[in-house]
Wavefront OBJ file of the C-alpha trace (Angstrom):
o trace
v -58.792 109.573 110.334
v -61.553 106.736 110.514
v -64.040 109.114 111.889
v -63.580 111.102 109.013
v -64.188 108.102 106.363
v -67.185 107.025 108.790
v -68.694 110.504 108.144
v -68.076 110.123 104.247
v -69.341 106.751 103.995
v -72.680 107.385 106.158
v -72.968 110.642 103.816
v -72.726 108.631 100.732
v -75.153 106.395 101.854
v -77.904 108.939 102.508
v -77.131 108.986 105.993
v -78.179 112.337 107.723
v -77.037 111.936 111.343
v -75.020 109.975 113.075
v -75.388 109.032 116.842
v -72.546 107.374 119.152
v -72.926 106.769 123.014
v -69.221 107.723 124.234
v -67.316 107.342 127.348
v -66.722 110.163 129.787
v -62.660 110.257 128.359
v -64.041 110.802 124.763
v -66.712 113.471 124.628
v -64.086 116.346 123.712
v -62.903 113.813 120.847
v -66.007 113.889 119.468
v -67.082 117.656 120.174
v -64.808 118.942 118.632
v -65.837 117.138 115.625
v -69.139 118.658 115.520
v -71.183 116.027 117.852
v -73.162 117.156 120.554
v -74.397 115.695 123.629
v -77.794 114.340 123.855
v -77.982 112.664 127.233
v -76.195 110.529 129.967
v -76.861 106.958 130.105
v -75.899 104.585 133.327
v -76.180 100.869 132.511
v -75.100 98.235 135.327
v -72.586 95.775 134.000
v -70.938 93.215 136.682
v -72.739 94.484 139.387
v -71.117 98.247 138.631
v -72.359 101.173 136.988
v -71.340 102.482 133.876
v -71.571 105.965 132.386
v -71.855 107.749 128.987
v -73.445 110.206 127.124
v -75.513 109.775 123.559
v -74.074 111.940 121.303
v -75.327 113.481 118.122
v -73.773 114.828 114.441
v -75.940 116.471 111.316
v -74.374 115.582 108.501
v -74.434 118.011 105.547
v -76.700 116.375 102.321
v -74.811 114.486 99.918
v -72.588 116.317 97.532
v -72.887 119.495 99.584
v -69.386 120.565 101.824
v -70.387 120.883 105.583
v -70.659 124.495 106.532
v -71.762 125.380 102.879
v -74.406 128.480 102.292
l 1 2 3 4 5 6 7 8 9 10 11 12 13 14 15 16 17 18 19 20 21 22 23 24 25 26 27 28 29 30 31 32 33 34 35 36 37 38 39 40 41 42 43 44 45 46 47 48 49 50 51 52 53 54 55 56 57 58 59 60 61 62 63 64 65 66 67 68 69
């Protein structure tokens, strides 16, 4: 999945978070890959308002499995 190689990638490159602001139809998507919710945003685009929320993944320190002791 390209979320997973996203992950791997941002790992590799000393990453150790990663933040997204998602739309209201994609926040179980990304919960249940470990991100959490951070806050709701509303931006105006077009004279109507848009919401999503910030949300927020640790990522485990290079070379070490997520979840690991």
């Amino acid at each position: 999945m390209l979320i997973d190689a996203l992950e791997k990638l941002s790992r590799a490159r000393g990453a150790i978070r990663l933040k997204a602001d998602v739309s209201d139809s994609a926040t179980d998507f990304f919960g249940k890959r470990g991100f959490e919710p951070q806050q709701r945003n509303t931006v105006r685009r077009g004279g109507e308002w848009l919401t999503n929320t910030t949300m927020e993944k640790a990522l485990a320190p290079k070379g070490r499995a997520e979840g690991a002791a």
